[in-house]
N, C-alpha and C positions, 0 to 999 in steps of 0.2 A: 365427479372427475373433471367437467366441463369448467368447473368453476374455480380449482387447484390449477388447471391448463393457462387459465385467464391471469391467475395471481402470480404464476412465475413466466409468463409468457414476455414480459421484457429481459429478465436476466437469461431466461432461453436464447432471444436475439442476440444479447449480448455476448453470449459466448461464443456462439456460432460467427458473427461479425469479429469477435475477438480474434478467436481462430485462425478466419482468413489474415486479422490484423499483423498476428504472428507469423503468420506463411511470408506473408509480404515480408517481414522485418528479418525473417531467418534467409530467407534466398537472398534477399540483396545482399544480407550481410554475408553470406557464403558466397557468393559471385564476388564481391569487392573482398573477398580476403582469399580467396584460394585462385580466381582466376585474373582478377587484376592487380594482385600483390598489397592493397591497400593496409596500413596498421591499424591491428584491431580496435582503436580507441576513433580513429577517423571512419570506419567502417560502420561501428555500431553508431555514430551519432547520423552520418548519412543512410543509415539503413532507417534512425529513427525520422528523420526526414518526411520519406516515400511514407510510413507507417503513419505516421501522424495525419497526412494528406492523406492516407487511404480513409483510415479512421474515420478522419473529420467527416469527411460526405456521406461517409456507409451509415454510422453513430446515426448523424441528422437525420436523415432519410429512414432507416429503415428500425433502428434500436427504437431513440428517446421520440423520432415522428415530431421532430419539432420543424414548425412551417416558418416558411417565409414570412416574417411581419413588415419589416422594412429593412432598409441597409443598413443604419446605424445599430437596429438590433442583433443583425448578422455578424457586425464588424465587434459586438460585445462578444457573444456566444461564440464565435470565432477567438476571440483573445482569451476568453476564458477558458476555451479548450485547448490552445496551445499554452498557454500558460500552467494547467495541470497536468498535461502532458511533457513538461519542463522540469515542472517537480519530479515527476517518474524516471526523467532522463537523466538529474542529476544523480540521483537512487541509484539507476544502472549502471553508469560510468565508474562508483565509488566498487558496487559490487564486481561487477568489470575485473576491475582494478584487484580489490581485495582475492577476487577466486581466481586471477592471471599470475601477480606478483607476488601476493603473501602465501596465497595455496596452493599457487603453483599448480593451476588444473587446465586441461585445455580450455581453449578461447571459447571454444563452440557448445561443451560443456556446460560452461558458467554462462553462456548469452542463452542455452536451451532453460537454464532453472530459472534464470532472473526473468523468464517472461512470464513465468508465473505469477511472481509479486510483480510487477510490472503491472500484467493483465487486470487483478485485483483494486491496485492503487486506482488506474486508468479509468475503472467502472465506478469506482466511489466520485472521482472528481469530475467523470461527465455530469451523474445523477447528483450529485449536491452541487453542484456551482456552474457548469458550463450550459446543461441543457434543466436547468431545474423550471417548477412550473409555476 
Protein backbone atom coordinates (compact mmCIF):
# COMPACT_ATOMS: atom_id res chain seq x y z
CA UNK A 1 0.00 0.00 0.00
CA UNK A 2 2.99 2.13 1.23
CA UNK A 3 4.55 1.65 -2.10
CA UNK A 4 1.24 2.44 -4.55
CA UNK A 5 1.06 5.82 -1.96
CA UNK A 6 4.72 6.64 -3.10
CA UNK A 7 4.10 6.00 -7.13
CA UNK A 8 1.13 8.25 -7.32
CA UNK A 9 2.13 10.61 -4.55
CA UNK A 10 3.31 13.35 -7.19
CA UNK A 11 0.12 13.34 -9.36
CA UNK A 12 -1.71 13.37 -5.73
CA UNK A 13 0.12 16.79 -5.14
CA UNK A 14 -0.76 17.78 -8.37
CA UNK A 15 -4.18 17.64 -8.02
CA UNK A 16 -4.62 18.83 -4.88
CA UNK A 17 -2.17 22.03 -5.93
CA UNK A 18 -4.22 21.90 -9.18
CA UNK A 19 -7.34 22.39 -7.27
CA UNK A 20 -6.39 25.29 -5.38
CA UNK A 21 -4.92 26.48 -8.99
CA UNK A 22 -8.56 26.32 -10.07
CA UNK A 23 -9.99 28.11 -7.01
CA UNK A 24 -7.71 30.79 -7.64
CA UNK A 25 -8.62 31.11 -11.47
CA UNK A 26 -12.44 30.56 -10.91
CA UNK A 27 -12.89 33.41 -8.02
CA UNK A 28 -10.86 36.06 -9.89
CA UNK A 29 -12.59 35.28 -12.79
CA UNK A 30 -16.01 35.50 -10.97
CA UNK A 31 -14.93 38.68 -9.20
CA UNK A 32 -13.87 40.46 -12.53
CA UNK A 33 -16.94 39.38 -14.31
CA UNK A 34 -19.95 39.68 -11.94
CA UNK A 35 -18.51 42.24 -9.50
CA UNK A 36 -16.33 44.47 -11.68
CA UNK A 37 -18.06 44.13 -14.94
CA UNK A 38 -14.82 43.03 -16.77
CA UNK A 39 -15.53 40.94 -20.62
CA UNK A 40 -15.31 37.41 -20.19
CA UNK A 41 -12.41 37.09 -22.71
CA UNK A 42 -10.33 39.97 -20.53
CA UNK A 43 -11.32 38.17 -17.24
CA UNK A 44 -10.39 34.75 -18.13
CA UNK A 45 -6.86 35.78 -19.43
CA UNK A 46 -6.21 38.01 -16.07
CA UNK A 47 -7.62 35.27 -14.11
CA UNK A 48 -5.06 33.19 -15.98
CA UNK A 49 -2.53 35.68 -14.94
CA UNK A 50 -2.85 35.28 -10.76
CA UNK A 51 -3.18 31.27 -11.80
CA UNK A 52 -0.10 30.87 -13.46
CA UNK A 53 1.79 32.90 -10.49
CA UNK A 54 -0.07 30.80 -8.13
CA UNK A 55 0.89 27.61 -9.90
CA UNK A 56 4.31 28.56 -10.58
CA UNK A 57 5.54 28.81 -6.87
CA UNK A 58 2.94 26.03 -5.47
CA UNK A 59 4.11 23.51 -8.85
CA UNK A 60 7.99 24.25 -7.78
CA UNK A 61 7.79 24.03 -4.21
CA UNK A 62 5.51 21.61 -3.23
CA UNK A 63 4.32 19.12 -6.71
CA UNK A 64 7.68 18.54 -8.95
CA UNK A 65 10.18 19.71 -5.40
CA UNK A 66 12.42 21.11 -7.96
CA UNK A 67 15.27 23.40 -6.10
CA UNK A 68 16.95 26.26 -6.37
CA UNK A 69 20.19 25.64 -8.78
CA UNK A 70 20.90 29.07 -10.04
CA UNK A 71 19.09 31.93 -11.60
CA UNK A 72 19.63 31.20 -15.06
CA UNK A 73 18.24 27.91 -14.30
CA UNK A 74 15.06 29.45 -12.64
CA UNK A 75 14.79 31.99 -15.48
CA UNK A 76 14.49 28.56 -17.88
CA UNK A 77 12.05 26.50 -15.62
CA UNK A 78 10.30 29.79 -15.26
CA UNK A 79 9.85 30.29 -19.23
CA UNK A 80 9.28 26.97 -19.72
CA UNK A 81 6.31 27.06 -17.37
CA UNK A 82 4.81 30.04 -18.73
CA UNK A 83 5.28 29.04 -21.89
CA UNK A 84 3.12 25.66 -21.48
CA UNK A 85 0.84 27.47 -19.53
CA UNK A 86 0.53 29.72 -22.87
CA UNK A 87 -0.23 26.83 -24.83
CA UNK A 88 -3.20 25.89 -22.39
CA UNK A 89 -4.32 29.51 -22.50
CA UNK A 90 -4.57 29.69 -26.09
CA UNK A 91 -6.80 26.13 -25.73
CA UNK A 92 -9.02 28.09 -23.38
CA UNK A 93 -9.70 31.40 -25.02
CA UNK A 94 -10.61 29.29 -28.45
CA UNK A 95 -12.90 27.04 -26.02
CA UNK A 96 -14.02 30.11 -24.29
CA UNK A 97 -15.05 31.36 -27.35
CA UNK A 98 -16.43 28.18 -29.13
CA UNK A 99 -18.79 27.23 -25.58
CA UNK A 100 -19.69 31.38 -25.35
CA UNK A 101 -20.44 32.14 -29.13
CA UNK A 102 -21.20 29.01 -31.12
CA UNK A 103 -22.85 27.15 -28.09
CA UNK A 104 -24.03 29.60 -26.72
CA UNK A 105 -23.55 28.31 -22.97
CA UNK A 106 -22.83 30.38 -20.02
CA UNK A 107 -19.43 32.07 -19.58
CA UNK A 108 -18.99 30.44 -16.20
CA UNK A 109 -20.12 27.14 -17.43
CA UNK A 110 -17.64 26.74 -20.26
CA UNK A 111 -14.69 28.33 -17.93
CA UNK A 112 -15.96 25.57 -15.06
CA UNK A 113 -15.35 22.39 -17.93
CA UNK A 114 -12.38 23.80 -19.64
CA UNK A 115 -10.52 23.72 -16.33
CA UNK A 116 -10.56 20.27 -16.66
CA UNK A 117 -8.47 19.95 -19.99
CA UNK A 118 -6.79 23.00 -18.89
CA UNK A 119 -5.75 21.12 -15.51
CA UNK A 120 -4.69 18.01 -17.58
CA UNK A 121 -2.60 19.80 -20.45
CA UNK A 122 -1.02 22.02 -17.43
CA UNK A 123 0.43 18.62 -15.61
CA UNK A 124 1.77 17.09 -18.90
CA UNK A 125 3.70 20.40 -19.63
CA UNK A 126 5.10 20.92 -16.06
CA UNK A 127 6.20 17.12 -15.88
CA UNK A 128 7.72 16.85 -19.42
CA UNK A 129 9.36 20.25 -20.22
CA UNK A 130 9.02 22.93 -17.46
CA UNK A 131 10.20 21.04 -14.26
CA UNK A 132 11.56 17.68 -16.04
CA UNK A 133 14.58 16.04 -14.35
Amino acid sequence: MIKLLKKYEEITRYIIIGGCTTVVSLSSYYIMTEILHFYYQTANIASWVLAVLFAYITNKRFVFKSSYVNLSHTIKELGNFTAGRGLSLIIEIVLMYVGVHVLLFDDKIVKLLDQIIVLILNYIFSKFWAFKK
